[in-house]
LUMGU-601771 format. One record per residue (C-alpha): x, y, z; residue in one letter. Coordinates in steps of 0.2 Angstrom, whole numbers, padded with zeros to 4 digits, always signed. Example, Ala and Ser with C-alpha at 12.3 -4.5 7.8 and 13.67 -1.06 7.14 Angstrom:
// LUMGU-601771
+0062-0022+0039A/+0068-0005+0036S/
END
This chain:
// LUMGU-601771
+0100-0079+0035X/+0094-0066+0025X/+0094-0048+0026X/+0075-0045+0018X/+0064-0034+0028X/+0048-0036+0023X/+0036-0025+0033X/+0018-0032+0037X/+0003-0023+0042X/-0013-0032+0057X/-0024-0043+0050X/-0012-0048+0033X/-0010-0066+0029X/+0007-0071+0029X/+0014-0089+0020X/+0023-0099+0035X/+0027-0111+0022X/+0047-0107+0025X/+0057-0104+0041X/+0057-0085+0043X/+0062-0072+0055X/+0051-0060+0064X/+0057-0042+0070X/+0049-0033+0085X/+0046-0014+0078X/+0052-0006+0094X/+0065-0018+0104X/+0073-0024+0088X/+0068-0042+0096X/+0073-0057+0082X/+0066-0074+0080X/+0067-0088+0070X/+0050-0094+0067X/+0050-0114+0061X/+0033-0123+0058X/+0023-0140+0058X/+0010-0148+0056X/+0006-0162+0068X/-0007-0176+0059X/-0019-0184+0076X/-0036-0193+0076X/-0045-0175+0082X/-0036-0166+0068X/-0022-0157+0061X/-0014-0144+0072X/+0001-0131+0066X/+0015-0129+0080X/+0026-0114+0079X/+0044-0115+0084X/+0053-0095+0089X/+0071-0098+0094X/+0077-0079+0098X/+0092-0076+0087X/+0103-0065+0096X/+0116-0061+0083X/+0102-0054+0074X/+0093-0046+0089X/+0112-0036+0089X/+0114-0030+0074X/+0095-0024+0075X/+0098-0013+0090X/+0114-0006+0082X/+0104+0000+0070X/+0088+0006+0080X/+0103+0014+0091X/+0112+0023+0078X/+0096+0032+0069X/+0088+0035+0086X/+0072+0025+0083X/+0062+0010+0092X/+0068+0008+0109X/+0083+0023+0109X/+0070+0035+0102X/+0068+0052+0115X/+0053+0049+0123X/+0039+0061+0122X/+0033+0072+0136X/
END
């Protein structure tokens, strides 16, 4: 797995072209996303595949824990 982070904004387009793994901002949640395309007589359809990758998920809340952000940040009064 790589360590890339690459940060994307609403409404951008993203290539699912490769497996990749999706990152919640503020739980430090980890997928893997894996895609398809399913050929039928009404159409093509894309299926989506997200396994939750918890070694990953870890090492992402160790790192929201130790700079206080996301899910461990103070909460606002």
């Amino acid at each position: 797995m790589s360590n890339i982070v690459i940060i994307r904004f609403d409404n951008e387009w993203v290539d699912v072209s490769m497996e990749r793994s999706v990152q919640c901002c503020d739980c430090g949640l980890v997928h893997t996303e894996d895609y398809r395309i399913i050929e039928s007589e009404t159409g093509d359809h894309i299926i989506r595949q997200a396994v939750r990758d918890n070694r990953a998920t870890a090492a992402r809340r160790r790192s929201l824990r130790a700079r206080k952000e996301g899910i461990f940040a103070k909460k606002r009064k």
